[in-house]
C-alpha positions, 0 to 999 in steps of 0.5 A: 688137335688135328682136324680134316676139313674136306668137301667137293671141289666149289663147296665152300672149303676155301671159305671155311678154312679162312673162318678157321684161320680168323679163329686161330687154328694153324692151317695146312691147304693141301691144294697149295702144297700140291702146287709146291710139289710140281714146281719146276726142277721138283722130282714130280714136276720132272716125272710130270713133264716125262709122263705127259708131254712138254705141252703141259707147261706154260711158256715160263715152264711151269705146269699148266695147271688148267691143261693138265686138268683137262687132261686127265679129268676126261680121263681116269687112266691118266688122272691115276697115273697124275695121282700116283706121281704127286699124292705121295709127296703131297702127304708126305709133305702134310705129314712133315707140316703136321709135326711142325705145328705139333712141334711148335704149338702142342696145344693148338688146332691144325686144320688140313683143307684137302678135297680128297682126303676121303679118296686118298684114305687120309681121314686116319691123320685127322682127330675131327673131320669136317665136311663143307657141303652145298647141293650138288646142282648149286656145286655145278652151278658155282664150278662153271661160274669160278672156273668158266667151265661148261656143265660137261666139263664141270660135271667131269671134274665133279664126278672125279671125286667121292659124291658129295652125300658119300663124304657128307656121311663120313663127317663129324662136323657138316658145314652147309655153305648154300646160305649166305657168307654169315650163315656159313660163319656163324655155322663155323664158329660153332662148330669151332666152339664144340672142337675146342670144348671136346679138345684133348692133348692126347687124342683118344682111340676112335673105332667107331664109323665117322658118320655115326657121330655126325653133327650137322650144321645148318641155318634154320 
């Protein structure tokens, strides 16, 4: 079974994918995958580097992750023109994970962590999809603190992706992580509990809209 777990960057996707690995699920983190993608003599780091300039890399030639950021989250032309040299490879590569994983353990349950599932239209793949969801001001609040960001950066890199209450109605499963760690667990594992009873080898044709079917997690 494959399950998409997204959400908005500092929602908590990270923590809930570690819950999921704890529980057994097999876990593909695309924003690890986009890290392999642009390592140095990779095409798209090349195309990278001819795009935007030497002066993305750090002093080891690898790509700055926190200038490029700043780049093209001030700037949509050029966050498009990043988007189209690495989300190609970067599904291509979750694809090829996905069949592994098929491969090797065909009853198992993958769990792909993407922030822009919804945006790239990846959400087809996925059997189940699970949001991971906070407030929007505790989602700025937690971004300036993990990244040291102002409010006017956080807010750019915020509003470069789908509004988390847009993603939130596309979800079969929400997981509100504004609580406490335990809160956020317990809320995971049963959820985790629900996929496994509704688990079917063969998934079964899926024509209704996503949000229709929405079952939300929350701590009373």
């Amino acid at each position: 079974m494959k399950i998409g777990l997204t959400g908005g960057i500092a929602t908590g996707k990270s923590h809930v994918l570690s819950i999921l690995r704890q529980l057994g699920c097999h876990v593909i983190d695309a924003d690890q995958v986009a890290r392999e993608v642009v390592r140095p003599c990779r095409p798209a780091y090349h195309e990278l580097v001819r795009e935007f300039g030497a002066h993305i890399l750090t002093a080891d030639g690898t790509i700055d992750r926190p200038q490029l950021a700043e780049l093209v989250f001030a700037d949509a032309e050029k966050r498009h023109r990043l988007n189209a040299i690495v989300h190609p490879r970067v599904v291509q590569a979750i694809r090829r994970r996905l069949r592994h994983f098929e491969t090797i353990d065909p009853q198992g349950i993958v769990v792909v962590d993407g922030a822009l599932i919804l945006e790239v239209g990846l959400e087809h793949l996925f059997d189940k999809l699970i949001v991971a969801y906070c407030p929007p001001d505790l989602q700025v609040d937690r971004l300036m603190k993990r990244d040291r960001l102002t409010r006017q950066q956080a807010l750019n890199r915020i509003r470069a992706q789908m509004p988390i209450d847009e993603k939130r109605a596309h979800a079969d499963y929400v997981i509100d992580t504004s609580g406490s760690f335990d809160q956020t667990r317990q809320q995971v594992e049963r959820v985790f509990e629900r996929i496994q009873k509704e688990f079917r080898p063969q998934p079964r044709s899926r024509s209704h809209h996503r949000g229709s079917g929405q079952r939300r997690e929350r701590e009373p």
